[in-house]
N, C-alpha and C positions, 0 to 999 in steps of 0.2 A: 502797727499794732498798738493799740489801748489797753490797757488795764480797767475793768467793768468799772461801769458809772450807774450812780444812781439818782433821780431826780424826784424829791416829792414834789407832786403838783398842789394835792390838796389832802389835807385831816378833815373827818368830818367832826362837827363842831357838837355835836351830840351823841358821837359815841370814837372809837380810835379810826373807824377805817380811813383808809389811806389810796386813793390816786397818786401812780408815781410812772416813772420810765426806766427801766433797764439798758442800759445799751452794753452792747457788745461787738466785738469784731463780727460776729454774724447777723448780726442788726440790733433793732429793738424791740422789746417788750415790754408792754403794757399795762399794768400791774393795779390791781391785783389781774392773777393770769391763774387758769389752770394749764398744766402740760402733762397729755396724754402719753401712756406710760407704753413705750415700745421694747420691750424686754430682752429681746432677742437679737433688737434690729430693729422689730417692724412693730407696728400697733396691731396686733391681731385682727384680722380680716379686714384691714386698713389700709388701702394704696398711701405713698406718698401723697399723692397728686389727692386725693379726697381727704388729705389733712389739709394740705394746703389751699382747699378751692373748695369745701363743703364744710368742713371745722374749722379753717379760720385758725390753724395755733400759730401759737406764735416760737415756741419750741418745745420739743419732746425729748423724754429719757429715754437712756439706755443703761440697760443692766447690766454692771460690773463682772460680777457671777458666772452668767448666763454666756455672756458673749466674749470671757476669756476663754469657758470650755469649747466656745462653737462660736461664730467660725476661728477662735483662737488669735493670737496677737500677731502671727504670724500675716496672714489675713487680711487684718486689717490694718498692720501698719504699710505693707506692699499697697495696700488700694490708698494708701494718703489718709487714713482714719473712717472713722465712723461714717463722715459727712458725704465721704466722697463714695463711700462702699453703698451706703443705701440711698444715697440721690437727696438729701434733706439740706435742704439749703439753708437754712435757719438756724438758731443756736440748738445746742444738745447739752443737756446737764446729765452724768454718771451718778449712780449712787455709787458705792462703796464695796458693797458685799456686808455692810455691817448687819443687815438686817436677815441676811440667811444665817447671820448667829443665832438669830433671835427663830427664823421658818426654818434651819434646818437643823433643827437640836438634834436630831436622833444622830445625826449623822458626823456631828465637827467636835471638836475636841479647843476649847478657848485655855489657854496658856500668855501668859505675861507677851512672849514672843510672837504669837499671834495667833491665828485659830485655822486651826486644819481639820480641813473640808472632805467629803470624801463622795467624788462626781458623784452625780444621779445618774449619770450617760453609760458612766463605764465601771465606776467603782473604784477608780483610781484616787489617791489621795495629793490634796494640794495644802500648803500653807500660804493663808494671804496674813499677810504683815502690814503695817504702818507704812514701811521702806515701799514694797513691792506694792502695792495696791495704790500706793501714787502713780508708779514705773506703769503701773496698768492701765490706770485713766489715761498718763498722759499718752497713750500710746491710742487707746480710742478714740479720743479727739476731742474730750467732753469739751464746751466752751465753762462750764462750770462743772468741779468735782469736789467729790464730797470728802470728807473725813471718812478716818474706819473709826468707826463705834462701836461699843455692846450694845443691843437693843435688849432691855429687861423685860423678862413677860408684864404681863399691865399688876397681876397680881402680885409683884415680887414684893418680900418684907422688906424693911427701912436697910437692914444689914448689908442684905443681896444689892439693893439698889444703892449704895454708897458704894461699894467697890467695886459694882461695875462701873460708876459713874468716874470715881478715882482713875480706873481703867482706863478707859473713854481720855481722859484728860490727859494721862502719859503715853498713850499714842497719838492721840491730839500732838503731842509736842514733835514726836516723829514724825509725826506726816508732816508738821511746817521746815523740819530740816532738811528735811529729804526735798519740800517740794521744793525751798529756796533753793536747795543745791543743785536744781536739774534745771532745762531749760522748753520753754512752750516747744510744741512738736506745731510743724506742718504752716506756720507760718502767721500763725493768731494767737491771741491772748488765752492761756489756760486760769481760771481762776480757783482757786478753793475756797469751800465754806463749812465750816466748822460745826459740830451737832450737838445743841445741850441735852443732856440726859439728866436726872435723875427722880426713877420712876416717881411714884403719884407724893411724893414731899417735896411741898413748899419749899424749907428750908434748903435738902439737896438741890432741887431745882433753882434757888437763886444763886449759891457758891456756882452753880453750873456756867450758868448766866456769866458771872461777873469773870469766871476763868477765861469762856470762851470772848469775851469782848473784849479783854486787855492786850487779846492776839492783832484785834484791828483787820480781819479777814475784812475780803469785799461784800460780804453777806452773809449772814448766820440762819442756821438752821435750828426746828427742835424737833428731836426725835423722838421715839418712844412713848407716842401716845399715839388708841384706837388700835392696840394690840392686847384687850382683854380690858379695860376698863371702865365702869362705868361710863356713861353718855355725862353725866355731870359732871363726873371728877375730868374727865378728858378739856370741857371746857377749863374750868377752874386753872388747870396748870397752862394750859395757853395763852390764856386772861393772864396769871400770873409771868410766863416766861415775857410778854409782851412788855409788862411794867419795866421789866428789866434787860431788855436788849436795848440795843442803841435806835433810836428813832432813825436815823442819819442813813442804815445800813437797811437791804431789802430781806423781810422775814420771811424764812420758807417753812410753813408744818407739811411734813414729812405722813403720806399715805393716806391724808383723809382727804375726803370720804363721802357722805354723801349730799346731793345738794344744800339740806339746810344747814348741815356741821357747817359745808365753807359758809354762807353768809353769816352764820354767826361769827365765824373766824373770823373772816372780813373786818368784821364789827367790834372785834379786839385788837386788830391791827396787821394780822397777818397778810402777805403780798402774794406768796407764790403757793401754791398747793399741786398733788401728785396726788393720782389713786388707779386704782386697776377695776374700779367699782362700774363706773360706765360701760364699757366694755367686757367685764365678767358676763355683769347682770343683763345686757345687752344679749347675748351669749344664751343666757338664761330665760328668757321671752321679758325680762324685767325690765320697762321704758320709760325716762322720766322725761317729762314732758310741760311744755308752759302752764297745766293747765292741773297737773300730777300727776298720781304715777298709777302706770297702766300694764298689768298683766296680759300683755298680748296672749297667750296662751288659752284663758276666759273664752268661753262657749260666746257670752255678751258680744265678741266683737267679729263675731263669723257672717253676719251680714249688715256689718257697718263700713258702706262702701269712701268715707270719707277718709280724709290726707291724714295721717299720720298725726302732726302738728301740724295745722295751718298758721301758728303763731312762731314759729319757727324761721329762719331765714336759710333754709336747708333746702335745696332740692330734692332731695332722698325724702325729707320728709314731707315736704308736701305732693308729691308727684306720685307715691305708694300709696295704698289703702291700707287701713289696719288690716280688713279681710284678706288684703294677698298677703302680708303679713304675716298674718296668722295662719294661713295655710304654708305657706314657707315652711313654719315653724315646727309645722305639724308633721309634714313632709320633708323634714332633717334636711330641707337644701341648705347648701352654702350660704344663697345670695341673703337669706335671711341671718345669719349673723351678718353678713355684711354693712342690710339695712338699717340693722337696730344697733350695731356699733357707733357708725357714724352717725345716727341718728340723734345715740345719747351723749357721742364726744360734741356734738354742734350743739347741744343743748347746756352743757356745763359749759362751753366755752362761749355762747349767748349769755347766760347768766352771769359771768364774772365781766363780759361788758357794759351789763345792764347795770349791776353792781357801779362799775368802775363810771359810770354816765351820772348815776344817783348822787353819788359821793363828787363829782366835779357841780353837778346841779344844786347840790346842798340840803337833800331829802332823802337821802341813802336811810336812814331811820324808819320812819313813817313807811316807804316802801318795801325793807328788808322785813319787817314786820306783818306786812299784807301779803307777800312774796311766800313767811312762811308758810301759813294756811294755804295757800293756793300749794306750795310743792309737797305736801306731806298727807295732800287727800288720795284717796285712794278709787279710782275711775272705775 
């Protein structure tokens, strides 16, 4: 067992982005990376096997939350973790649960002590804490686990976001006690990485910065942005958190988002990204594609018998027509979220290679740039 390594390869020289390697006991990755978001367990209408041989990732999450209620810890610590329950051979990163503070207000109750939950399944009430919400990762199997945080709506005043942030930071302290005191489960390296918060201020956002780095985690996270905020200010504190994490350690923003956020991100330095976007909007006939983005649903593509993306290195996507597509779509089959799932996870996870290629070739600028325009038109 190892303890997570981080390698930068290359800075680009005209803006932050960063080529680098992750390793882990369940292998490497390749950074910047996206990792498809498997909530339950699974990537919604996702086999394993077409994440690993059609998208191409290199590790996927799982939801804290989600998959203490179902299939419960019981569960999954009898099947040897997360890895071995749903066949994923690769690393797994856990969130926390910090962010159903943030998606499930109506229902949790946040206290010094921790925040109690109250199922969406059954209506039974749970308290996840600092303590227990480690006990909970490590029992899933994350290869990387997160902090419990407050996630502050995007619009909170200076007030609210200081003492959630304060917050954030005195369970911050719990989770590294608790997690030094306990030991990796199942036979590999568990890592933790730590969440700055503090919503849209600078100044919160740098004390944030500076607490969670004198912790020395194997990788920091930043939370709480693209949960209500403008599209500028959301950069701005990214751009800002970047200044102020440690170059050394691999940066993960947390939930965004859509293709051109990440190359901007990219291009402030961020390495690892998560979002539920692909796949919702997948879900929704919404298709992003090398060329842009394509409302399969559109009358326009009811006798366009051509591939999907032929720019793509997808089977799904070159091997379907938008027209069956679209008729899928029309006709509420399965196989149509299926199509456009994997269609749009192959597609973000093409683009952070192509990203990651730019930035070793030393044109990641000039490209990230032409890249926009081409992903933000509308087909």
């Amino acid at each position: 067992m190892a303890a997570l390594g981080f390698t930068l390869e290359k800075t680009d020289s005209a803006t932050r982005a960063r080529a680098g390697t992750i390793m882990t006991d369940h292998g490497e990755i390749h950074t910047p990376i996206f990792m498809p978001v498997g909530t339950a367990g699974s990537v919604k209408a996702v086999t394993q096997q077409q994440l690993l041989e059609e998208v191409k990732a290199e590790i996927i999450l799982g939801n804290t939350y989600h998959l203490y209620l179902r299939p419960g810890l019981d569960v999954l610590e009898k099947a040897g973790g997360l890895h071995h329950f749903n066949g994923w051979p690769k690393p797994i990163l856990t969130d926390s649960g910090g962010y159903q503070v943030f998606s499930l207000a109506g229902t949790r109750k946040i206290q010094e002590e921790g925040v109690t939950f109250q199922s969406h399944i059954d209506g039974s009430r749970h308290l996840f804490a600092p303590e227990n919400v480690m006990d909970i990762q490590r029992t899933i199997g994350g290869d990387i686990i997160m902090a419990f945080d407050e996630c502050p709506p995007g619009g909170s005043d200076r007030n609210y976001a200081e003492k959630s942030m304060q917050l954030t930071h005195r369970w911050l302290d719990r989770c590294l006690k608790q997690f030094s005191g306990t030991s990796d489960k199942y036979g590999y390296t568990q890592n933790l990485f730590p969440i700055v918060q503090g919503g849209t201020f600078k100044d919160l956002r740098k004390v944030s910065c500076e607490y969670i780095s004198e912790k020395e985690a194997r990788g920091n996270a930043i939370g709480g942005l693209s949960v209500g905020e403008p599209e500028p200010v959301m950069y701005e504190i990214c751009n800002w958190c970047c200044e102020h994490l440690p170059a050394e350690k691999p940066r993960y923003l947390m939930g965004v988002g859509t293709p051109w956020n990440i190359l901007e991100c990219i291009g402030m330095g961020i390495d690892m990204f998560d979002c539920v976007m692909p796949t919702r909007n997948g879900r929704n006939a919404m298709l992003f594609t090398t060329n842009g983005v394509i409302n399969i649903d559109n009358k326009k593509w009811e006798f366009d018998f051509s591939p999907i993306d032929e720019g793509l290195d997808c089977t799904m996507s070159q091997y379907y027509s938008k027209s069956y597509l679209r008729h899928l779509m029309k006709a509420k089959e399965y196989l149509a979220l299926t199509i456009a799932s994997v269609h749009n996870l192959a597609f973000y996870l093409w683009l952070v290679k192509q990203a990651r290629e730019h930035i070793l070739a030393g044109d990641f600028l000039s490209w990230k740039n032409e890249m926009l325009v081409r992903l933000k038109t509308r087909l």
